[in-house]
C-alpha positions as CSV (number, residue, x, y, z in Angstrom):
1,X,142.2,103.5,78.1
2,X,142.7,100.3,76.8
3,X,145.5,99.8,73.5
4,X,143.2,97.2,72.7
5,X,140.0,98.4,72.3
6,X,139.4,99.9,68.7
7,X,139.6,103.3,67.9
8,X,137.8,105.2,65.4
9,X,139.6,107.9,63.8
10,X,137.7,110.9,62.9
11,X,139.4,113.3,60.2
12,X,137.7,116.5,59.4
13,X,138.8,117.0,56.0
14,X,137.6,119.0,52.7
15,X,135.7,117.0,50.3
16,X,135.3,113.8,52.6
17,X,131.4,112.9,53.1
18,X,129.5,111.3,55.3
19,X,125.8,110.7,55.6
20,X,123.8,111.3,58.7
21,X,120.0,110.4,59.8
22,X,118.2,113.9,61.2
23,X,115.3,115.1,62.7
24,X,112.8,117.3,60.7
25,X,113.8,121.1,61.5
26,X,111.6,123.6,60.3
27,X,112.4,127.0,59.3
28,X,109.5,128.8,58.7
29,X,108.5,132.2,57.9
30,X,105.3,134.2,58.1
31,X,104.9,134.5,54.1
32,X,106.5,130.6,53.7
33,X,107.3,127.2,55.0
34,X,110.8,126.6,54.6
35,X,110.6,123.1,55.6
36,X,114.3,120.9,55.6
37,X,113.5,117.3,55.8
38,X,117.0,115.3,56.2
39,X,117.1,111.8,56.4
40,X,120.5,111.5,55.0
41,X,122.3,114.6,55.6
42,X,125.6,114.5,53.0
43,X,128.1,117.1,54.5
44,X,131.3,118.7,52.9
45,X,133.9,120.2,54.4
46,X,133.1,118.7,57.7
47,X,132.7,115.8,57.7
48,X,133.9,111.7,59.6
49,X,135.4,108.6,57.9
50,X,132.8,106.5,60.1
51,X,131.1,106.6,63.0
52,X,131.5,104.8,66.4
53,X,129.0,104.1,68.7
54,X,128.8,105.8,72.0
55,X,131.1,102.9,74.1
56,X,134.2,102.6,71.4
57,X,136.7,105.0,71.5
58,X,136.6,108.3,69.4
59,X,139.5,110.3,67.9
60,X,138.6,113.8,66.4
61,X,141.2,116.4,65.2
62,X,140.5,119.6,67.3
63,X,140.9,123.1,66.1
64,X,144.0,123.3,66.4
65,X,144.7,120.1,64.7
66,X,145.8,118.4,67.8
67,X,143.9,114.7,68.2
68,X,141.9,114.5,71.0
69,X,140.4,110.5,71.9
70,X,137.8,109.5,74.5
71,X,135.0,106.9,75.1
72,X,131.9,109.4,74.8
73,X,129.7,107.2,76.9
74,X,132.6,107.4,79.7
75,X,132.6,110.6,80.1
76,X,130.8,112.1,83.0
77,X,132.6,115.3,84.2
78,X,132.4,118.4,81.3
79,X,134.4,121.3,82.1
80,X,134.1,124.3,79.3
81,X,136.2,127.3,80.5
82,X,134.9,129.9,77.9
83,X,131.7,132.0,78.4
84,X,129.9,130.9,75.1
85,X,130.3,127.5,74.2
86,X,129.2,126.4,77.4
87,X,125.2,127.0,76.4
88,X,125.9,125.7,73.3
89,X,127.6,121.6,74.3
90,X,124.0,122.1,77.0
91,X,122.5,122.2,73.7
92,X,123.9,119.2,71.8
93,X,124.1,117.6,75.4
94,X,120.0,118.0,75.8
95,X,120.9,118.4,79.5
96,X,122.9,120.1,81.9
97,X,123.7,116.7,83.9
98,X,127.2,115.8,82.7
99,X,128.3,119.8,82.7
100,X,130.5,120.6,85.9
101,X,132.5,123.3,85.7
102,X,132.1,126.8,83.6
103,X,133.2,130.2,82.9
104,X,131.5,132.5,85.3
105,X,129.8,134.7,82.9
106,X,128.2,131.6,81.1
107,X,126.9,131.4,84.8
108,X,125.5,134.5,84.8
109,X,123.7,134.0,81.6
110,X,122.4,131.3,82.9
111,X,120.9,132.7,86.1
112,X,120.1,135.9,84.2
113,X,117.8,134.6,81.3
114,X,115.6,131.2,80.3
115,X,117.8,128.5,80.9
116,X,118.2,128.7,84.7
117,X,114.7,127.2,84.3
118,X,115.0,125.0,81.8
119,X,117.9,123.1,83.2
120,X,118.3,124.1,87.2
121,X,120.8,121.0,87.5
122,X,123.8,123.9,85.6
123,X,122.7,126.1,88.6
124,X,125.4,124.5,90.8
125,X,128.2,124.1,88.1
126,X,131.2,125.1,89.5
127,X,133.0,128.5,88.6
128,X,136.1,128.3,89.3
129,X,138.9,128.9,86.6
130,X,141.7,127.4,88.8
131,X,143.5,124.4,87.7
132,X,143.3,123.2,91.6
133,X,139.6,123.8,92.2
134,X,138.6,121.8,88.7
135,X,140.5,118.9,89.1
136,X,139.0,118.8,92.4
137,X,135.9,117.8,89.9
138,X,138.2,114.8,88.6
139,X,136.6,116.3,84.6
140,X,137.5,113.7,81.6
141,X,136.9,116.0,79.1
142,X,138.1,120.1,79.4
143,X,136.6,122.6,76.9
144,X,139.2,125.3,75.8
145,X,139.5,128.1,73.6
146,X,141.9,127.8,70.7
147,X,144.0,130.8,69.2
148,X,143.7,133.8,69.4
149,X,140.6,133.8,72.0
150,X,142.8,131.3,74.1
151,X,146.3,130.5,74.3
152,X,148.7,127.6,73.2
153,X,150.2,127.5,76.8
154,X,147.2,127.5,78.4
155,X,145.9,124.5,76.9
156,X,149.3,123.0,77.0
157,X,149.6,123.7,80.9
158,X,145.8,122.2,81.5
159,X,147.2,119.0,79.3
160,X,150.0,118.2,81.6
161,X,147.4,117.3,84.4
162,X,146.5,114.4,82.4
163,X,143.0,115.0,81.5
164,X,141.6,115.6,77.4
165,X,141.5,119.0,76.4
166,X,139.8,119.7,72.9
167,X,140.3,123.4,71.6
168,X,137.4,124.8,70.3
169,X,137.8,128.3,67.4
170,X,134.3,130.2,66.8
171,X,135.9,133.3,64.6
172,X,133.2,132.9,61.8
173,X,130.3,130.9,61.4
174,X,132.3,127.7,59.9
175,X,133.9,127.3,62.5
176,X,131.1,127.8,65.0
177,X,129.6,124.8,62.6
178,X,132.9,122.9,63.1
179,X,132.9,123.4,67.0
180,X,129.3,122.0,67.3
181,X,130.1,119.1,64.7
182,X,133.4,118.5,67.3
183,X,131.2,118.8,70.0
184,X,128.6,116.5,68.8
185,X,131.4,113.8,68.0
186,X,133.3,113.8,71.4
187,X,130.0,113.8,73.6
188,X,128.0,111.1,71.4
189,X,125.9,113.3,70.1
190,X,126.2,113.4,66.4
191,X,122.4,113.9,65.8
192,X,121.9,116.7,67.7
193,X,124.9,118.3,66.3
194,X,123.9,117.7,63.2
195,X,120.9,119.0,63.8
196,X,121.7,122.1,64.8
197,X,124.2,122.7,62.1
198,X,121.4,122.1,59.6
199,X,119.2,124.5,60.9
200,X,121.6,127.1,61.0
201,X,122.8,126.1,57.1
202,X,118.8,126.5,56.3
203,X,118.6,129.8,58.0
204,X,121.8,131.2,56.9
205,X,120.5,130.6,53.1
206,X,117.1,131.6,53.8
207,X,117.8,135.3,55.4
208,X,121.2,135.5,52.7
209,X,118.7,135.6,49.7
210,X,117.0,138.7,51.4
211,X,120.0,140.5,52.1
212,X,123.0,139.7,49.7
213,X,122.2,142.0,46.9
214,X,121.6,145.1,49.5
215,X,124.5,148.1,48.1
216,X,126.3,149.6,50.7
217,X,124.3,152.7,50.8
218,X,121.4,150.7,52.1
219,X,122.8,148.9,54.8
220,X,122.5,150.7,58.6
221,X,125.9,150.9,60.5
222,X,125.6,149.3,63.7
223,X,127.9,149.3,66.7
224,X,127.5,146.6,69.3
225,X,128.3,147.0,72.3
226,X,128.7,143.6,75.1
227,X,130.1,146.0,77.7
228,X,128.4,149.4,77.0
229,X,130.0,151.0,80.2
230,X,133.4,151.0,79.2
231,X,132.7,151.6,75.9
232,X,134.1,148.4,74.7
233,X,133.5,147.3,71.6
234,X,134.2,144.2,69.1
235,X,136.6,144.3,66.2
236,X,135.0,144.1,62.4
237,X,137.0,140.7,62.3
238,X,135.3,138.4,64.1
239,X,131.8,136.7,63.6
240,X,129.6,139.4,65.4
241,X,130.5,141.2,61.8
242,X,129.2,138.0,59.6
243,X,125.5,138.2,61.6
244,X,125.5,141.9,61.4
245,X,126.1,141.6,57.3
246,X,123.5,138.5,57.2
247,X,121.2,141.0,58.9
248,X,121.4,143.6,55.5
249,X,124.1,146.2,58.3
250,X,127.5,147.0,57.9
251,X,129.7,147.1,61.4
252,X,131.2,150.4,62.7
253,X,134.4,148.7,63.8
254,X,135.7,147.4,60.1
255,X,139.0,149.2,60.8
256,X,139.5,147.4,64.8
257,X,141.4,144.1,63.9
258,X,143.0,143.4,67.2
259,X,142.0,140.9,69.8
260,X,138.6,140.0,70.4
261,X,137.4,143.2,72.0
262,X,138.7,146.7,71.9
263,X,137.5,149.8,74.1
264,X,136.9,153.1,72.8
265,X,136.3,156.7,73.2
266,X,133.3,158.6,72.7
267,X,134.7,160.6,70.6
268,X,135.1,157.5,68.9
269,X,131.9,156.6,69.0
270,X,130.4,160.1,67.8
271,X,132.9,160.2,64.8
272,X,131.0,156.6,63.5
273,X,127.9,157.9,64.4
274,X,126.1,154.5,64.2
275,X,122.5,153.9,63.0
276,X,121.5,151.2,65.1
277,X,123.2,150.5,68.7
278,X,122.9,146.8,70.4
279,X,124.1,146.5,74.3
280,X,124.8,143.4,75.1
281,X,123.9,141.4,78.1
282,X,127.5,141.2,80.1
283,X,126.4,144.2,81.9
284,X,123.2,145.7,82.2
285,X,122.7,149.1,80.7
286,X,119.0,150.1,78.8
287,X,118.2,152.0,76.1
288,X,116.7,154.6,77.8
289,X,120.1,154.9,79.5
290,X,121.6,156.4,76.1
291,X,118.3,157.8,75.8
292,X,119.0,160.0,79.0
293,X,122.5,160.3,79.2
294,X,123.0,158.4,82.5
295,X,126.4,156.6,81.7
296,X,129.2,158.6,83.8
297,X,132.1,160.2,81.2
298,X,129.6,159.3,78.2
299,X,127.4,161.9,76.4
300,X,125.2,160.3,73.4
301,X,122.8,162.9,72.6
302,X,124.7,163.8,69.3
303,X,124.7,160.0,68.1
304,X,121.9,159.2,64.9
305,X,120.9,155.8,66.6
306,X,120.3,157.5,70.0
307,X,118.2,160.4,68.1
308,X,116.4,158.2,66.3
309,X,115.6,155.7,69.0
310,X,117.3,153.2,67.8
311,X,119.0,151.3,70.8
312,X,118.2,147.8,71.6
313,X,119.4,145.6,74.7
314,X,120.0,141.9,72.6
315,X,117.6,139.0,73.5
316,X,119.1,136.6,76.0
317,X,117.7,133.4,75.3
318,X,119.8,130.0,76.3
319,X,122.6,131.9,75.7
320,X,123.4,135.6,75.1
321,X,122.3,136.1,71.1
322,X,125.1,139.0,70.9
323,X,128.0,136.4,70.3
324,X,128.2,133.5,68.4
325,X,125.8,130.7,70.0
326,X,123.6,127.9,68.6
327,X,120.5,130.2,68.6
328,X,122.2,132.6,65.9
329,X,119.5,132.0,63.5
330,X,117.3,133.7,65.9
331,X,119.5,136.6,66.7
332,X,120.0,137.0,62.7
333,X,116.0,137.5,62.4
334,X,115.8,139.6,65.1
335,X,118.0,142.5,64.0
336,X,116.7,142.2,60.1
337,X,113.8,142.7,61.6
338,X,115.2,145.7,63.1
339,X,117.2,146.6,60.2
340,X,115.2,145.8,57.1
341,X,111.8,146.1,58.5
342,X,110.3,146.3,55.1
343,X,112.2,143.5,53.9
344,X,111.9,140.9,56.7
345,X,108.7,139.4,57.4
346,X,109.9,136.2,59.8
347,X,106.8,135.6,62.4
348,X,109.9,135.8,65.0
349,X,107.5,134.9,68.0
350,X,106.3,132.0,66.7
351,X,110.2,130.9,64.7
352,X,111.1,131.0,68.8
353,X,108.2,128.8,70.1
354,X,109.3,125.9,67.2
355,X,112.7,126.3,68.0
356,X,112.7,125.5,71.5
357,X,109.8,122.9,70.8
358,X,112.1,121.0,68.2
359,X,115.6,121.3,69.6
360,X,114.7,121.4,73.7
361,X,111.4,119.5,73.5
362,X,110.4,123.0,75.8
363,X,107.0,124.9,75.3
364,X,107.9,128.6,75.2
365,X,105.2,130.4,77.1
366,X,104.4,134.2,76.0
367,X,105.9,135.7,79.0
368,X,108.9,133.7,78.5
369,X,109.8,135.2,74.8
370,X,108.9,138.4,76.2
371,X,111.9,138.3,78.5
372,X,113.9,136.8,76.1
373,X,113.6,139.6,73.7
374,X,113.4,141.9,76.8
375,X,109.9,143.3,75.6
376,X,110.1,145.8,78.5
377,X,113.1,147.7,78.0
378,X,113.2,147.7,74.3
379,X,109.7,148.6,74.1
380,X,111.0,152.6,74.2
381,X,112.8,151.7,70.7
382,X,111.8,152.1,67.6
383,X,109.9,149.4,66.2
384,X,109.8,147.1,68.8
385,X,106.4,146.7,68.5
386,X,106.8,144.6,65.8
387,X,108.1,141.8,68.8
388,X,106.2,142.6,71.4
């Protein structure tokens, strides 16, 4: 890169603003319009001293406060080794073209639910997590996960081959909004970050007002589970605790503080005696497994959300909805809906169809949000109806 081509620093500092030009999004529910017209977005907190366009060179300060610089419109090869973002920078991309290389489980997302379909170009991103194998893919920008879901030395080692790393952080929902703000900025794509951010800020509000006065006594425990057959579970510090409090519950795992998943015993398990269960999509297990007992070493006929059928495999939509992804505002209807049945009253069906309308330009069909919210195997639970 060129010392004498200008470079546009980007600080992401408190109580800096910015204005930005954005689409209409629309958050609508069944009772209301909650309709968010931007035309000059002013953000705090987050926020650039000025803007470049696509061809000058960009500096942003990462998430671990590291500066990153590149030329957005020169970069060709995207390489994102953690399972979640990778949906996400597909997202604020609006195509899969310049994506190369990927976790293997954002893979198998892909293949498994909508976006397979929506974008077959990711079908043939490489896998690999070897340093050898992606540089093989000459990448000019490498997505990696910052402290404590990645490693300092990691990101240090991938640095020394010479090619711009930016750490990415996603342990509560400002920093997912960070992350896609980043993401936006390094890619060129400060619009559809924005966008996005937006509509999660609207949402967030919107479903907060229903919820926030709720006393503990009303609020279900739930116990999510990404990888139901080792019991393995997610600590009540990270953001999968933030949706589940949006959504008017209360996590099981509020004493689990370690790491970014934990397994667990049953007896475990039976001791929270959780209202509401959610499998995630990592590994396949149904309802009606619990329902019948058919997990080896596992025996849930004792638990309340098993007696009461209230087990639900999470909707797989671009991305898994279980972790933090830039369809959260979805996942957050979803399980109010589930939670708060007499409180919620989001046409989720219809919330999908604009959503993928106004931030993929794609025309959900009715099939399609059936296997999204896996109508099938869900169907067995309580309430599902109101979905499906």
């Amino acid at each position: 890169m060129s010392d004498t081509r200008k470079e546009v620093a980007i600080n992401f500092q408190p109580f800096k603003f910015s204005c930005y030009c954005l689409k209409k999004v629309k958050l609508m529910r069944s009772r209301f319009k909650f309709g968010l017209v931007v035309g000059c977005l002013l953000f705090a907190a987050v926020v650039a001293t000025c803007v470049a366009d696509g061809g000058e060179p960009v500096t942003i300060v990462d998430q671990m406060g590291r500066n990153v610089t590149v030329v957005p419109d020169e970069i060709e090869r995207i390489v994102i080794f953690a399972p979640p973002p990778a949906a996400m920078i597909y997202a604020i991309e609006g195509t899969g073209e310049r994506i190369k290389g990927m976790n293997p489980l954002s893979l198998q997302a892909i293949e498994d639910g909508i976006l397979g379909e929506m974008a077959p170009e990711l079908l043939g991103a490489n896998t690999s997590q070897s340093m050898e194998e992606i540089l093989k893919i000459d990448p000019d920008i490498i997505f990696m996960p910052a402290p404590p879901l990645g490693t300092v030395e990691a990101i240090q080692f991938v640095e020394n081959f010479g090619v711009p790393v930016m750490a990415m952080s996603w342990k509560n929902q400002s920093d997912y909004e960070t992350l896609m703000l980043n993401v936006g900025r390094v890619l060129g794509k400060d619009d559809r970050a924005n966008m996005f951010v937006n509509y999660h800020r609207a949402a967030h509000e919107d479903i907060s007002a229903i919820t926030e006065d709720l006393p503990e006594e009303e609020r279900p425990s739930v116990l999510f589970l990404p990888f139901p057959k080792s019991l393995t579970t997610v600590p009540g510090t990270i953001v999968t605790a933030d949706y589940i409090d949006i959504a008017g519950g209360v996590i099981t795992t509020k004493e689990l503080t370690a790491g970014t998943s934990q397994a667990v015993t049953m007896e475990q398990v039976i001791k929270w005696n959780p209202d509401v269960i959610l499998l995630g999509n990592f590994e396949y297990v149904s309802p009606q497994d619990l329902y019948d007992n058919n997990l080896d070493g596992q025996d849930w006929s004792s638990v309340k959300a098993v007696q009461n059928r209230q087990v639900y495999l999470v909707p797989l939509g671009v991305y898994r909805w279980g972790p933090p992804n830039h369809e959260s505002p979805l996942m957050w209807m979803w399980l109010g809906e589930i939670l708060h049945p007499d409180l919620f009253d989001y046409d989720l069906r219809q919330e999908m169809k604009d959503f993928y309308k106004e931030m993929y330009d794609y025309d959900l069909s009715e099939e399609q949000i059936d296997d999204i919210l896996h109508c099938d195997v869900n169907s067995v639970s309580a309430g599902y109806e109101a979905f499906c």
